[in-house]
TIVO-2410 file (N, C-alpha, C; in nm, 3 decimals):
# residues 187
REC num residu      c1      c2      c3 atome chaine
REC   1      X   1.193   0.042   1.202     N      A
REC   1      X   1.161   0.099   1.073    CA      A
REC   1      X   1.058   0.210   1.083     C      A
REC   2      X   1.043   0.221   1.200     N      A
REC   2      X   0.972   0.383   1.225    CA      A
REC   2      X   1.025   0.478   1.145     C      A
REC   3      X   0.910   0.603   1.129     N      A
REC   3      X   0.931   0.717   1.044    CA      A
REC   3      X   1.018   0.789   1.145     C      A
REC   4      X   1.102   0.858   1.097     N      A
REC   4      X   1.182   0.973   1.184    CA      A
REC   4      X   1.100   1.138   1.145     C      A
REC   5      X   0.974   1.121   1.053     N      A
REC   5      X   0.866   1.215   0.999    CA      A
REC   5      X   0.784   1.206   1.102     C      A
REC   6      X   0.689   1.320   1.155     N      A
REC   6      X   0.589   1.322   1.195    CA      A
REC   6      X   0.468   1.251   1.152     C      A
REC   7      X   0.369   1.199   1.179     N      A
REC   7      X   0.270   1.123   1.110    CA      A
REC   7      X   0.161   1.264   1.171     C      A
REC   8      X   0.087   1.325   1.133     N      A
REC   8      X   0.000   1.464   1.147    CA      A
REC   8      X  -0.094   1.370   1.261     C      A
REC   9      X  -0.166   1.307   1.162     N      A
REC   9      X  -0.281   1.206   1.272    CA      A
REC   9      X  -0.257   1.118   1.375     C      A
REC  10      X  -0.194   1.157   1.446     N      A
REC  10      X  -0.118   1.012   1.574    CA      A
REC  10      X  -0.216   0.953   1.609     C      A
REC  11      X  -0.345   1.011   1.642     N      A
REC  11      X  -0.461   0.927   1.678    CA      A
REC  11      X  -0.468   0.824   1.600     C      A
REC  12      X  -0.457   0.800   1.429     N      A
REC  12      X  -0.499   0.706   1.356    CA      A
REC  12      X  -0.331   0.602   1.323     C      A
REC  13      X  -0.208   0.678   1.415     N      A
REC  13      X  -0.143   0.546   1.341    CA      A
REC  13      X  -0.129   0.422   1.410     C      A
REC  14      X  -0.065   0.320   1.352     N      A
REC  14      X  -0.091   0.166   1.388    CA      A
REC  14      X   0.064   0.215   1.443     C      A
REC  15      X   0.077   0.050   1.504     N      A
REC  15      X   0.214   0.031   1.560    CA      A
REC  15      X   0.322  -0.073   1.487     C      A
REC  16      X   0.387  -0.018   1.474     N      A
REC  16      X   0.486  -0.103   1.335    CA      A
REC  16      X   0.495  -0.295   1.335     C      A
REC  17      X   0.411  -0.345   1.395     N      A
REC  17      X   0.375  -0.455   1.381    CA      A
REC  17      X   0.266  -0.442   1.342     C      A
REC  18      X   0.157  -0.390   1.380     N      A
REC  18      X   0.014  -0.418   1.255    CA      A
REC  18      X   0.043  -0.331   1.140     C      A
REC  19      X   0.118  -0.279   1.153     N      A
REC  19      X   0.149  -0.232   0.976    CA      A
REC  19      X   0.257  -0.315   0.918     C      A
REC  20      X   0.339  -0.411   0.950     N      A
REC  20      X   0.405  -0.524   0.889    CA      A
REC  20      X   0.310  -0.617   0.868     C      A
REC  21      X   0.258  -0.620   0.972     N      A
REC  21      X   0.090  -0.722   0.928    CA      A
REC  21      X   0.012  -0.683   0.829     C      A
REC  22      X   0.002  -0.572   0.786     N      A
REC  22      X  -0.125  -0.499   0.692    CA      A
REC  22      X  -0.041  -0.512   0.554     C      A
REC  23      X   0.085  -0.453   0.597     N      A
REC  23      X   0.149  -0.474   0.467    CA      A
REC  23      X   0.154  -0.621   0.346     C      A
REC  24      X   0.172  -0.721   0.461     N      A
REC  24      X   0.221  -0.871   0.425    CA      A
REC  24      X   0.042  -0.892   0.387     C      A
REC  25      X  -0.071  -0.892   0.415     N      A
REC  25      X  -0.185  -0.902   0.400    CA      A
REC  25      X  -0.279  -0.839   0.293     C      A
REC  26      X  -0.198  -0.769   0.248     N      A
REC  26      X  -0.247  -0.629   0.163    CA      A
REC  26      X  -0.236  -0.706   0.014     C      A
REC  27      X  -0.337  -0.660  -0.067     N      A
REC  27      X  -0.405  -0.726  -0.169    CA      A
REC  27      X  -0.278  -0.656  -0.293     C      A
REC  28      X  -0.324  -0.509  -0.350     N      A
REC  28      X  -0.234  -0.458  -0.468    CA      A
REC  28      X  -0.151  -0.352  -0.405     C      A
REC  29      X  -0.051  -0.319  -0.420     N      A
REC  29      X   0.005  -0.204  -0.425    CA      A
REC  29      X   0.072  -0.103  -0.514     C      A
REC  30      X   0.048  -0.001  -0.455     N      A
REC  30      X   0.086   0.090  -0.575    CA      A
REC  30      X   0.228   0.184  -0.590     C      A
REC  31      X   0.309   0.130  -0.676     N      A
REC  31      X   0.482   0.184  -0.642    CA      A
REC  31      X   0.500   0.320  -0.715     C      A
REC  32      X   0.550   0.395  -0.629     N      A
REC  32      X   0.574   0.535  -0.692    CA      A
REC  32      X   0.735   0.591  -0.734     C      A
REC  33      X   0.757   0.621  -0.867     N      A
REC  33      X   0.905   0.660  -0.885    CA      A
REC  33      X   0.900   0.803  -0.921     C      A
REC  34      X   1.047   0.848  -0.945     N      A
REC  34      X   1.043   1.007  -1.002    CA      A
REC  34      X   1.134   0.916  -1.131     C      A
REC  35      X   1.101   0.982  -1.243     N      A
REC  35      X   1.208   0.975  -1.365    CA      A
REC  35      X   1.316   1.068  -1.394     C      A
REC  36      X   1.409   1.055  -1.484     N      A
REC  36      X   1.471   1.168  -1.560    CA      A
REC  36      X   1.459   1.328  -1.595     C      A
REC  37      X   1.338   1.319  -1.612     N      A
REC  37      X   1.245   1.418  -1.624    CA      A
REC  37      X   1.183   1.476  -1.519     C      A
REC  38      X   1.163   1.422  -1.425     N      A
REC  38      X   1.117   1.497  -1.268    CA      A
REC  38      X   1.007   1.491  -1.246     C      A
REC  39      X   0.904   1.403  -1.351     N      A
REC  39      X   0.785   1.354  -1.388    CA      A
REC  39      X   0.790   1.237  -1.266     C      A
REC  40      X   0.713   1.234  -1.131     N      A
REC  40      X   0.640   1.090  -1.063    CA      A
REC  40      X   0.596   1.039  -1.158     C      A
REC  41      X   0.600   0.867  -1.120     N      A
REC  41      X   0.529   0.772  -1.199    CA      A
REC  41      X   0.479   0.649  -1.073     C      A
REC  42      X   0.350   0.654  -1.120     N      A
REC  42      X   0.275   0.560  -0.994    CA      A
REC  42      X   0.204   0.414  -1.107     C      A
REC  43      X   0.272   0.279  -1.078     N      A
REC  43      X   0.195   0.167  -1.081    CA      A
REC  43      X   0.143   0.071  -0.992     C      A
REC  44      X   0.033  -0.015  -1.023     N      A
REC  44      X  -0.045  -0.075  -0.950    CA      A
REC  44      X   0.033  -0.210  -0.983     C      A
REC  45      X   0.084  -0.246  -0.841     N      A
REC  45      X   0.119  -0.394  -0.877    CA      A
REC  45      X   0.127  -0.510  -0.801     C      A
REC  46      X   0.050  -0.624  -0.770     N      A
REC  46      X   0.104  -0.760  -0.707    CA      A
REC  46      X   0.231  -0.760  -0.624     C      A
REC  47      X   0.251  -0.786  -0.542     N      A
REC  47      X   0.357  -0.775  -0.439    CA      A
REC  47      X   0.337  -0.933  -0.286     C      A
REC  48      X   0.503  -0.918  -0.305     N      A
REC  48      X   0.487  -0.985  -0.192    CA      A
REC  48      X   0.613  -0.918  -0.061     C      A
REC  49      X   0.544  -0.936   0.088     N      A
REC  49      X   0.679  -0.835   0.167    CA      A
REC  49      X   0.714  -0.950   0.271     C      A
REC  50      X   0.861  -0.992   0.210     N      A
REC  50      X   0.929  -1.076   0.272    CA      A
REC  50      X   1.053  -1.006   0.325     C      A
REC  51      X   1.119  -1.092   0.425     N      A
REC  51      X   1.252  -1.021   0.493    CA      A
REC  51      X   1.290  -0.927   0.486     C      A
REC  52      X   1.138  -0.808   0.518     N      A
REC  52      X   1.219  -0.661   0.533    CA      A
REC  52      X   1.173  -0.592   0.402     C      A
REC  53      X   1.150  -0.689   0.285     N      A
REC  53      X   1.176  -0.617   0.169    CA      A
REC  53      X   1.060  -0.597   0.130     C      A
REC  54      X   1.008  -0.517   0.018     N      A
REC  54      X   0.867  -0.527  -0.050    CA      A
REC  54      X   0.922  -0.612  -0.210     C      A
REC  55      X   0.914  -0.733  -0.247     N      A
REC  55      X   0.897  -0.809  -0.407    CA      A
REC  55      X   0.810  -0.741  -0.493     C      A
REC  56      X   0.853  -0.720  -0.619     N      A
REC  56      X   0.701  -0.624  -0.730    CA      A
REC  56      X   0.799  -0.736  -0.854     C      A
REC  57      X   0.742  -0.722  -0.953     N      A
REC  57      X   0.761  -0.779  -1.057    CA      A
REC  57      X   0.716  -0.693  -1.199     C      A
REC  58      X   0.816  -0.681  -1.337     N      A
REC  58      X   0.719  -0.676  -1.439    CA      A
REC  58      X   0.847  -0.689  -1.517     C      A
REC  59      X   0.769  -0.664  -1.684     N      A
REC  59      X   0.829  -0.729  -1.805    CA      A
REC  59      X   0.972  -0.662  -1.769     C      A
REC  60      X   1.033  -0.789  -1.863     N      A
REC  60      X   1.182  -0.761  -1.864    CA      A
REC  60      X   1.239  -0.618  -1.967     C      A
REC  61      X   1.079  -0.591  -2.035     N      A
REC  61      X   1.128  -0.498  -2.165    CA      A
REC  61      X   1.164  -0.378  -2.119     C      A
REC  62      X   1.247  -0.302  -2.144     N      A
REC  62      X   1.247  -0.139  -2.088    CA      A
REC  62      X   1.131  -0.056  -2.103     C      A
REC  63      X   1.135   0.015  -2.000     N      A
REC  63      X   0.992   0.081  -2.012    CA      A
REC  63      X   1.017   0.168  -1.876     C      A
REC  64      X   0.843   0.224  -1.859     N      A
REC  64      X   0.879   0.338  -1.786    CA      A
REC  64      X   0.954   0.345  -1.651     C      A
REC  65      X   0.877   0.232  -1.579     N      A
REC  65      X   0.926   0.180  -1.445    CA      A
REC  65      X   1.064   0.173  -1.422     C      A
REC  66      X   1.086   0.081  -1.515     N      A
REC  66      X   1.275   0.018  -1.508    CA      A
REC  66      X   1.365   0.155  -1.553     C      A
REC  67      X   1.340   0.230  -1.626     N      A
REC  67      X   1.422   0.367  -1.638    CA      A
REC  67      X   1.399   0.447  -1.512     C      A
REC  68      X   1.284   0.406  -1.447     N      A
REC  68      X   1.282   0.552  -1.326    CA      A
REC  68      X   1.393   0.483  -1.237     C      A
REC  69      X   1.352   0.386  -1.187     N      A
REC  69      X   1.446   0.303  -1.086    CA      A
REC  69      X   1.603   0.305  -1.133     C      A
REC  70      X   1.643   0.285  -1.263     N      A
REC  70      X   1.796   0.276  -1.278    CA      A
REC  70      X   1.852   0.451  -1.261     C      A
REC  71      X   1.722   0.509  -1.289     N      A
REC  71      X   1.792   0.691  -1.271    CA      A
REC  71      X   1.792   0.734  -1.109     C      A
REC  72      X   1.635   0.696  -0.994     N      A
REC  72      X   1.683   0.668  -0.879    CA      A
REC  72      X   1.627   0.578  -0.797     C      A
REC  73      X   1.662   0.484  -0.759     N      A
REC  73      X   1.598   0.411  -0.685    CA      A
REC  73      X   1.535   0.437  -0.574     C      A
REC  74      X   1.522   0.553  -0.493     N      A
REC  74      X   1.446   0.575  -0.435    CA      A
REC  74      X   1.277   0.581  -0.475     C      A
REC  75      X   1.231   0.492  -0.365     N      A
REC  75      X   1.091   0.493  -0.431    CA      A
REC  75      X   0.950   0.486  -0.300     C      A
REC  76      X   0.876   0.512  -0.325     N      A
REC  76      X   0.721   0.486  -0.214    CA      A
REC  76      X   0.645   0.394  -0.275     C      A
REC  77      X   0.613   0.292  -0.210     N      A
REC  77      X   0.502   0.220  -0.193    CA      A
REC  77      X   0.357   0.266  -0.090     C      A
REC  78      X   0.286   0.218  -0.163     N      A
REC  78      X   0.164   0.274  -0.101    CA      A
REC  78      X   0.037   0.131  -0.075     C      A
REC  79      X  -0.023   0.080  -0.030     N      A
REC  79      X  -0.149   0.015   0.018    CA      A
REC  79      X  -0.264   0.052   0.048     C      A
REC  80      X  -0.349   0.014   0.038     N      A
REC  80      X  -0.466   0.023   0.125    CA      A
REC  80      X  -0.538  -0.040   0.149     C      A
REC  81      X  -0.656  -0.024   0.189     N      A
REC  81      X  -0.836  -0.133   0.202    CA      A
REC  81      X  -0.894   0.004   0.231     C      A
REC  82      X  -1.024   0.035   0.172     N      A
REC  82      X  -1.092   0.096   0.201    CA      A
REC  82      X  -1.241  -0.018   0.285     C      A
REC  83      X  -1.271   0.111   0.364     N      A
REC  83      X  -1.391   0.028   0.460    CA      A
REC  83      X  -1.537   0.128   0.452     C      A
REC  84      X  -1.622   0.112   0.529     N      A
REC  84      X  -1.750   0.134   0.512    CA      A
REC  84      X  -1.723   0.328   0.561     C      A
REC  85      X  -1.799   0.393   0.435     N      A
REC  85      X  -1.805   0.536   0.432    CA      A
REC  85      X  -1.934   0.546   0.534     C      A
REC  86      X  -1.893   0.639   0.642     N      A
REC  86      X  -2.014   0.697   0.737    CA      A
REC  86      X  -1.999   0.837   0.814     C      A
REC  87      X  -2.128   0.839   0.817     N      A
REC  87      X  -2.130   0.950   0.890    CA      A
REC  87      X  -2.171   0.995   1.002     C      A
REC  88      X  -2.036   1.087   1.043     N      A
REC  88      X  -2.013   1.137   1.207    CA      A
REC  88      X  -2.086   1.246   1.265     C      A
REC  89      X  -2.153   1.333   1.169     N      A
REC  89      X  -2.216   1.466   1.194    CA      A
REC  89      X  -2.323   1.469   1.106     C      A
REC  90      X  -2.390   1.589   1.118     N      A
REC  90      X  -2.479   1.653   1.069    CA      A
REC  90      X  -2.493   1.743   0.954     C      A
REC  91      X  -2.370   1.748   0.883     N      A
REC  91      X  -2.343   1.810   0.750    CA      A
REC  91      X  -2.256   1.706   0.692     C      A
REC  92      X  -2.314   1.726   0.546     N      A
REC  92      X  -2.257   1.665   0.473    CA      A
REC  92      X  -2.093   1.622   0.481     C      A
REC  93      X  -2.048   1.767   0.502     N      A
REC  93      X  -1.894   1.746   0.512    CA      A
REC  93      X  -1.799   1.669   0.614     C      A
REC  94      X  -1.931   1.618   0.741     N      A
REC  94      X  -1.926   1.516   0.846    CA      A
REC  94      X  -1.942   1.372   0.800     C      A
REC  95      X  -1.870   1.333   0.714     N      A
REC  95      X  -1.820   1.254   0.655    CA      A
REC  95      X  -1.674   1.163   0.698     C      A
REC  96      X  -1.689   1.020   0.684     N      A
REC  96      X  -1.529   0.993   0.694    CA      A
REC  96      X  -1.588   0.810   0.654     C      A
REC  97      X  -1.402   0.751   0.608     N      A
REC  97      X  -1.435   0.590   0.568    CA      A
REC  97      X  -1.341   0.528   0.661     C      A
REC  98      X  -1.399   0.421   0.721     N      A
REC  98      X  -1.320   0.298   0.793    CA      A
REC  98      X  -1.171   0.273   0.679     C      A
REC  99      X  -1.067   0.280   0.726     N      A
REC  99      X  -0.948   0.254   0.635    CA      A
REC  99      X  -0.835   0.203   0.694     C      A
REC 100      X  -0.742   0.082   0.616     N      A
REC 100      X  -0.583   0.104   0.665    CA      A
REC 100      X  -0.533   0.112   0.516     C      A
REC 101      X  -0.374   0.197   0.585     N      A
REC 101      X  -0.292   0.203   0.490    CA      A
REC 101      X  -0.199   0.216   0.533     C      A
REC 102      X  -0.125   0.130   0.450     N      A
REC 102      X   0.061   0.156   0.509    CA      A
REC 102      X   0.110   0.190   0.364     C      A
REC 103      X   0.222   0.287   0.414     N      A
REC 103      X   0.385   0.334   0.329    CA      A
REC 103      X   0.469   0.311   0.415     C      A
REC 104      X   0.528   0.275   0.253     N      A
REC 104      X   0.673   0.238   0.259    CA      A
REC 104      X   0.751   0.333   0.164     C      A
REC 105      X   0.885   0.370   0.229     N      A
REC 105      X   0.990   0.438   0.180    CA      A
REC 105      X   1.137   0.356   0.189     C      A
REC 106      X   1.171   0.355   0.073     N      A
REC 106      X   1.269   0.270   0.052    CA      A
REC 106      X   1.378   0.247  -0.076     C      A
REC 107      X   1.486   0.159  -0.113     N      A
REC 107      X   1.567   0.167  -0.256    CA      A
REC 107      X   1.510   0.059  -0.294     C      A
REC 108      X   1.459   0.084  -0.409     N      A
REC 108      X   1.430  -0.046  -0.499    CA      A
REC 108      X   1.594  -0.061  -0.582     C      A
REC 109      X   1.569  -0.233  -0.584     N      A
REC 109      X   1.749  -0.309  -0.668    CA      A
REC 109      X   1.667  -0.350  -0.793     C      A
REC 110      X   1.710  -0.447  -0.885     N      A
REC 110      X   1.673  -0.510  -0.946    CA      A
REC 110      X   1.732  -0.636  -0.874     C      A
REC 111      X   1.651  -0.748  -0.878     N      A
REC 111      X   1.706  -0.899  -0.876    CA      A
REC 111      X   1.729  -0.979  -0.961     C      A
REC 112      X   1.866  -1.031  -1.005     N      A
REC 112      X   1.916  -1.090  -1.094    CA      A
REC 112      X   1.904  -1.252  -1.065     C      A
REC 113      X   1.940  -1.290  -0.970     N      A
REC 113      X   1.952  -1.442  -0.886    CA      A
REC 113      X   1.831  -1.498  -0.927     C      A
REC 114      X   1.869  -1.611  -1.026     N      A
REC 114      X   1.709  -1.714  -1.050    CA      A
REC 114      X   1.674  -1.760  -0.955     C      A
REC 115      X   1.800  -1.791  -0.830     N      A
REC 115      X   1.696  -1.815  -0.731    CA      A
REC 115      X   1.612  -1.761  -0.640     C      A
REC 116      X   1.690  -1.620  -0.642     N      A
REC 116      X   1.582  -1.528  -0.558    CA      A
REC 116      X   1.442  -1.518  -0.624     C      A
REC 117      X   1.462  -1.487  -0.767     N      A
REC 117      X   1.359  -1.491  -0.822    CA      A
REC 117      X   1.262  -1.597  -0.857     C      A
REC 118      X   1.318  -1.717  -0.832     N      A
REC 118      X   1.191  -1.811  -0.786    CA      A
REC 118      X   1.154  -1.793  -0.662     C      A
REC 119      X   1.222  -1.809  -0.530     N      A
REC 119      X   1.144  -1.790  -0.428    CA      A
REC 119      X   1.065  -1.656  -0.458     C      A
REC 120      X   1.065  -1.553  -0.500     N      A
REC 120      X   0.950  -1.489  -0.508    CA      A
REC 120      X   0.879  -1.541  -0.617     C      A
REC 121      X   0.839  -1.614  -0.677     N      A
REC 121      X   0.729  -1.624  -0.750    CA      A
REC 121      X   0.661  -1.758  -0.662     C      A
REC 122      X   0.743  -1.806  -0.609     N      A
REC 122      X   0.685  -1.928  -0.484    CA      A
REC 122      X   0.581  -1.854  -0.410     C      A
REC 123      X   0.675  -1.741  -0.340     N      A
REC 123      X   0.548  -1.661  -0.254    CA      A
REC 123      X   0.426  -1.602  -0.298     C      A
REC 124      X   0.483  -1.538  -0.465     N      A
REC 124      X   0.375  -1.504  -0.521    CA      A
REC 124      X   0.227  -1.535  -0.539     C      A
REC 125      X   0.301  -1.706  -0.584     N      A
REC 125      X   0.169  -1.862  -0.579    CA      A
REC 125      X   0.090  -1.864  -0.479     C      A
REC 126      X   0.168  -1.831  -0.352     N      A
REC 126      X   0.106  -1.895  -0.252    CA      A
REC 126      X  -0.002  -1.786  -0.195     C      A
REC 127      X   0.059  -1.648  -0.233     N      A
REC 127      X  -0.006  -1.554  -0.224    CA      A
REC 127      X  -0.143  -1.550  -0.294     C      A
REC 128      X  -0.156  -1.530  -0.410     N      A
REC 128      X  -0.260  -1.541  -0.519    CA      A
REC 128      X  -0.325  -1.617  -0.555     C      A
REC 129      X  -0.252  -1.713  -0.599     N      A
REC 129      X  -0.262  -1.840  -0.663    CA      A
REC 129      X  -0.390  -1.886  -0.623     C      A
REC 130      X  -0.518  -1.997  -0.661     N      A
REC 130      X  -0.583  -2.106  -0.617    CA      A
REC 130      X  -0.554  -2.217  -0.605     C      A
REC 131      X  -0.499  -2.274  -0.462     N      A
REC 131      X  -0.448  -2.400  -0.488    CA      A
REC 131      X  -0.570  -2.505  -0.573     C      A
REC 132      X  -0.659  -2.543  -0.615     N      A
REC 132      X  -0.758  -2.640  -0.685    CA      A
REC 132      X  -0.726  -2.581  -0.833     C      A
REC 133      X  -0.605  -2.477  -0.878     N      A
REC 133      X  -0.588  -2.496  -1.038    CA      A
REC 133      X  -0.498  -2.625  -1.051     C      A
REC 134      X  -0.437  -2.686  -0.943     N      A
REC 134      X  -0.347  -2.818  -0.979    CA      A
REC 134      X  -0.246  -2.794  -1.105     C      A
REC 135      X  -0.174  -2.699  -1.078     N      A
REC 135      X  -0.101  -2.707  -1.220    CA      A
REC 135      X   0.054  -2.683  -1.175     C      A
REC 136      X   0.161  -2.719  -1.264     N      A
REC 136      X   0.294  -2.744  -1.227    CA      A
REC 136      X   0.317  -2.654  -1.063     C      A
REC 137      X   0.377  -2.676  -0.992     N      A
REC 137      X   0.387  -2.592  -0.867    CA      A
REC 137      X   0.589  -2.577  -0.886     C      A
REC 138      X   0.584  -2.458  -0.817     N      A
REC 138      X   0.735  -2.410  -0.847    CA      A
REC 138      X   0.808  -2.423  -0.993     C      A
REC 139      X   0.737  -2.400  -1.093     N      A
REC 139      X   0.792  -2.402  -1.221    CA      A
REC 139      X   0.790  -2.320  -1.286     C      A
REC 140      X   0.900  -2.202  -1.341     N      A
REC 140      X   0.863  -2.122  -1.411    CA      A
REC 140      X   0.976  -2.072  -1.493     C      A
REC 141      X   0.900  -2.137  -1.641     N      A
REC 141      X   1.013  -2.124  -1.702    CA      A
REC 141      X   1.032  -1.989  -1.772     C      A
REC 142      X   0.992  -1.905  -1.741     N      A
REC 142      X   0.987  -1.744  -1.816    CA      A
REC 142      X   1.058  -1.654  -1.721     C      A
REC 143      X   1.145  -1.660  -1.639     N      A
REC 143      X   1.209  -1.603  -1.544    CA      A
REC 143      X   1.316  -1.509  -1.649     C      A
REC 144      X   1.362  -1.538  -1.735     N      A
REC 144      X   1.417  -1.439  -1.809    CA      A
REC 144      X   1.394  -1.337  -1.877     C      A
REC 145      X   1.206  -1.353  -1.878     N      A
REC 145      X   1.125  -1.207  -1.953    CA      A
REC 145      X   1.102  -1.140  -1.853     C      A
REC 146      X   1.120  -1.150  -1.713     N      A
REC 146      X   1.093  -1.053  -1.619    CA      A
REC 146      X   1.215  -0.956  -1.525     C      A
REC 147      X   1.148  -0.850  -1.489     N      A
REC 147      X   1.262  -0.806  -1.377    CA      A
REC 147      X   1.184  -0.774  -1.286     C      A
REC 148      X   1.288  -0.865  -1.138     N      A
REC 148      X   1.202  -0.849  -0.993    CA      A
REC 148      X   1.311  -0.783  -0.962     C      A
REC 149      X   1.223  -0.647  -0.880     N      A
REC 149      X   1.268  -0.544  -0.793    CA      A
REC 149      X   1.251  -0.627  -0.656     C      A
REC 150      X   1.330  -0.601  -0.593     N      A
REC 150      X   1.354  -0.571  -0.414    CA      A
REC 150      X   1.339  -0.414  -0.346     C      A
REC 151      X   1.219  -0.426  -0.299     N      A
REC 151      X   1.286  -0.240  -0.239    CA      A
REC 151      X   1.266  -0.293  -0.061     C      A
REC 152      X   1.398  -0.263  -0.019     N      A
REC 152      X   1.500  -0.260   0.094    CA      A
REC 152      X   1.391  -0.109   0.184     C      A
REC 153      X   1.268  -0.186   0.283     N      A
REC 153      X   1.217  -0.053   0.325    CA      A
REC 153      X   1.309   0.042   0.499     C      A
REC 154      X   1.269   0.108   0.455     N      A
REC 154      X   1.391   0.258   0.508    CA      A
REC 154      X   1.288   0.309   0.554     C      A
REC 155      X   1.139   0.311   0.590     N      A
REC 155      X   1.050   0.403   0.659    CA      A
REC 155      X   0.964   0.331   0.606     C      A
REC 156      X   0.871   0.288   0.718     N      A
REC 156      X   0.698   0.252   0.731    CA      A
REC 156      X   0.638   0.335   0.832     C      A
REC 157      X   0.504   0.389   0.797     N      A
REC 157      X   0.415   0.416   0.833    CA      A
REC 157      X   0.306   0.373   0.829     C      A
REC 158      X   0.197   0.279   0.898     N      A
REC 158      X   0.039   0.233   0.903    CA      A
REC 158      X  -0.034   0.372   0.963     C      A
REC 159      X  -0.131   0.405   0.888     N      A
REC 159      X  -0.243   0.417   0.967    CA      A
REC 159      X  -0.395   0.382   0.974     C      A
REC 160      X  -0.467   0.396   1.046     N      A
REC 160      X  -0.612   0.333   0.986    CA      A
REC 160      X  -0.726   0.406   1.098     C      A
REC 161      X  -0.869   0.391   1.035     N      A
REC 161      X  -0.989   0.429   1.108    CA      A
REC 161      X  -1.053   0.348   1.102     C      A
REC 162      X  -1.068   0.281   1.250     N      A
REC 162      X  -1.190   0.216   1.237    CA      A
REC 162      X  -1.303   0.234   1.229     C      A
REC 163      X  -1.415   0.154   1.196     N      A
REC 163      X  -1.532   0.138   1.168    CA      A
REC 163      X  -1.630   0.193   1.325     C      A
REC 164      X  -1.667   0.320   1.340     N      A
REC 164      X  -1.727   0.334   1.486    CA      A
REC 164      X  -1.875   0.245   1.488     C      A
REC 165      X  -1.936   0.185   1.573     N      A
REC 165      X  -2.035   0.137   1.602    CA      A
REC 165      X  -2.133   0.259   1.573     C      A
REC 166      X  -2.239   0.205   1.542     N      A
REC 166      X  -2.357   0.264   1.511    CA      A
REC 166      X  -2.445   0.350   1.653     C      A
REC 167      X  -2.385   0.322   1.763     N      A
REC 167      X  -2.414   0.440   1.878    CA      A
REC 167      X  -2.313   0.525   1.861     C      A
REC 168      X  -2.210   0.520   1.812     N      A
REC 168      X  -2.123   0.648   1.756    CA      A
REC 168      X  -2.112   0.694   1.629     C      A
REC 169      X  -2.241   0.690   1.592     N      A
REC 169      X  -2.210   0.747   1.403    CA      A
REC 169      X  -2.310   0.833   1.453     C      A
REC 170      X  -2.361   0.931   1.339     N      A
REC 170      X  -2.491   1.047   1.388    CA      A
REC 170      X  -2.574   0.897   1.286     C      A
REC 171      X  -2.680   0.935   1.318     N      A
REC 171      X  -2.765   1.045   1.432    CA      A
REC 171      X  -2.763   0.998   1.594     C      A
REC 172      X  -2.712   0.907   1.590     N      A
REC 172      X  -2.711   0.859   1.735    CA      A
REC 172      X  -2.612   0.925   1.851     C      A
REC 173      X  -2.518   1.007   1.787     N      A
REC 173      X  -2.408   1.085   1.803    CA      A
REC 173      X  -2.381   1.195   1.737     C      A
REC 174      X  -2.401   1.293   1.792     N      A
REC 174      X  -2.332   1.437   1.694    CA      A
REC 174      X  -2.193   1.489   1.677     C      A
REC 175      X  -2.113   1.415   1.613     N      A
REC 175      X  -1.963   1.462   1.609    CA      A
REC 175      X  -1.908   1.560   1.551     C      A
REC 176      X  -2.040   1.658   1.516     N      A
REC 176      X  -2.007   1.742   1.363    CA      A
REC 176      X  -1.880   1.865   1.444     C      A
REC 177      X  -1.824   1.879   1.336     N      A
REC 177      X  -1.639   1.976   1.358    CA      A
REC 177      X  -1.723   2.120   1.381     C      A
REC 178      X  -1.857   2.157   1.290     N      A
REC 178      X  -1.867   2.215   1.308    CA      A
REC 178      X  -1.990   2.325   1.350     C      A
REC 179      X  -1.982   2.301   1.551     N      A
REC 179      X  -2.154   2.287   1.555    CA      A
REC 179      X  -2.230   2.436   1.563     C      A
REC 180      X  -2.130   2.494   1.555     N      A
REC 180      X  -2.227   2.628   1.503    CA      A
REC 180      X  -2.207   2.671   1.435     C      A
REC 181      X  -2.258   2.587   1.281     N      A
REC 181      X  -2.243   2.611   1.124    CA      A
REC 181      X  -2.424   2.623   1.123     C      A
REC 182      X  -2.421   2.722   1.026     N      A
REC 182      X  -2.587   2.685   0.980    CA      A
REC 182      X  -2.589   2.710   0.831     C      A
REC 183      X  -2.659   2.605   0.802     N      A
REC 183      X  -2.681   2.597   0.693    CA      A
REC 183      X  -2.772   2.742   0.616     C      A
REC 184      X  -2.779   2.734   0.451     N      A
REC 184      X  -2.745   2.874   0.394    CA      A
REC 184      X  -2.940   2.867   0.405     C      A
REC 185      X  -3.010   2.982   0.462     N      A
REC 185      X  -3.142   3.012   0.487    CA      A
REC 185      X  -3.172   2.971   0.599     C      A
REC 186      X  -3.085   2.964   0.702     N      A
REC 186      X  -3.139   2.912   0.863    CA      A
REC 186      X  -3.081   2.999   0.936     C      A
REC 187      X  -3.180   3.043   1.008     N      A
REC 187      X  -3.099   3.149   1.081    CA      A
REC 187      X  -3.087   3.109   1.199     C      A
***
């Protein structure tokens, strides 16, 4: 499920197992469609990535989401974690944050099957959920106000920066891009 795209930063990408890992681990994600109109549309949503696929969920009512997807199902998913902002140089603009993120490119379906659509709300539970709320487990009787997408991914990409140790951040290290910049009144 490698990109057949260049990734610009090769230094920072992962290898398509820690980005199936990052993915499956990854807290919200954010799904991106084009509409009718040629207008992108980006939501933030709960997910779970089982067999290949990325699970998203929302109301069964029509709305913006469910019109972009029935016009094209092509769609991007996006993730992240942001990590500790530091700095590598000596100007401000020597800046950078510890990060992973994976995309996904892929067709979102709709899922009709109550049973597919319980096993994803199983995973969902197990995902989210607190097991100490003790309350019905695998029961859900509102499966007909919702529509769960499947998007079938067709291209992943991870990448990430780690966190450098503090003998490699400045001042302990000068990494600045740009070392014969001077600032404005220094000659």
């Amino acid at each position: 499920m490698s990109s057949p795209h260049a990734v610009r930063r090769q230094d920072k990408v992962m290898t398509d197992a820690r980005a199936r890992e990052t993915l499956a681990a990854g807290f919200c994600g954010r799904l991106g469609t084009v509409g009718p109109d040629g207008w992108p549309y980006v939501v933030p949503l709960l997910y779970v990535w089982t067999d290949g696929e990325i699970h998203v969920h929302n109301t069964r009512a029509p709305g913006h989401l469910r019109r972009n997807i029935e016009h094209d199902p092509r769609v991007c998913f996006e993730i992240d974690a942001p990590g500790e902002v530091f700095a590598y140089g000596r100007f401000e603009c020597d800046t950078s944050i510890a990060y992973t993120s994976v995309i996904a490119f892929g067709t979102a379906r709709i899922v009709t099957s109550p049973d597919e659509q319980a096993r994803f709300f199983t995973a969902l539970m197990r995902k989210y959920a607190d097991p100490s709320w003790n309350r019905p487990a695998e029961f859900f009787p509102r499966l007909d106000e919702i529509t769960l997408y499947a998007i079938r991914v067709e291209r992943l990409t991870g990448k990430e920066t780690a966190l450098p140790t503090q003998s490699d951040r400045w001042p302990a290290k000068d990494n600045t891009k740009s070392p014969n910049a001077r600032p404005p009144g220094v000659m």
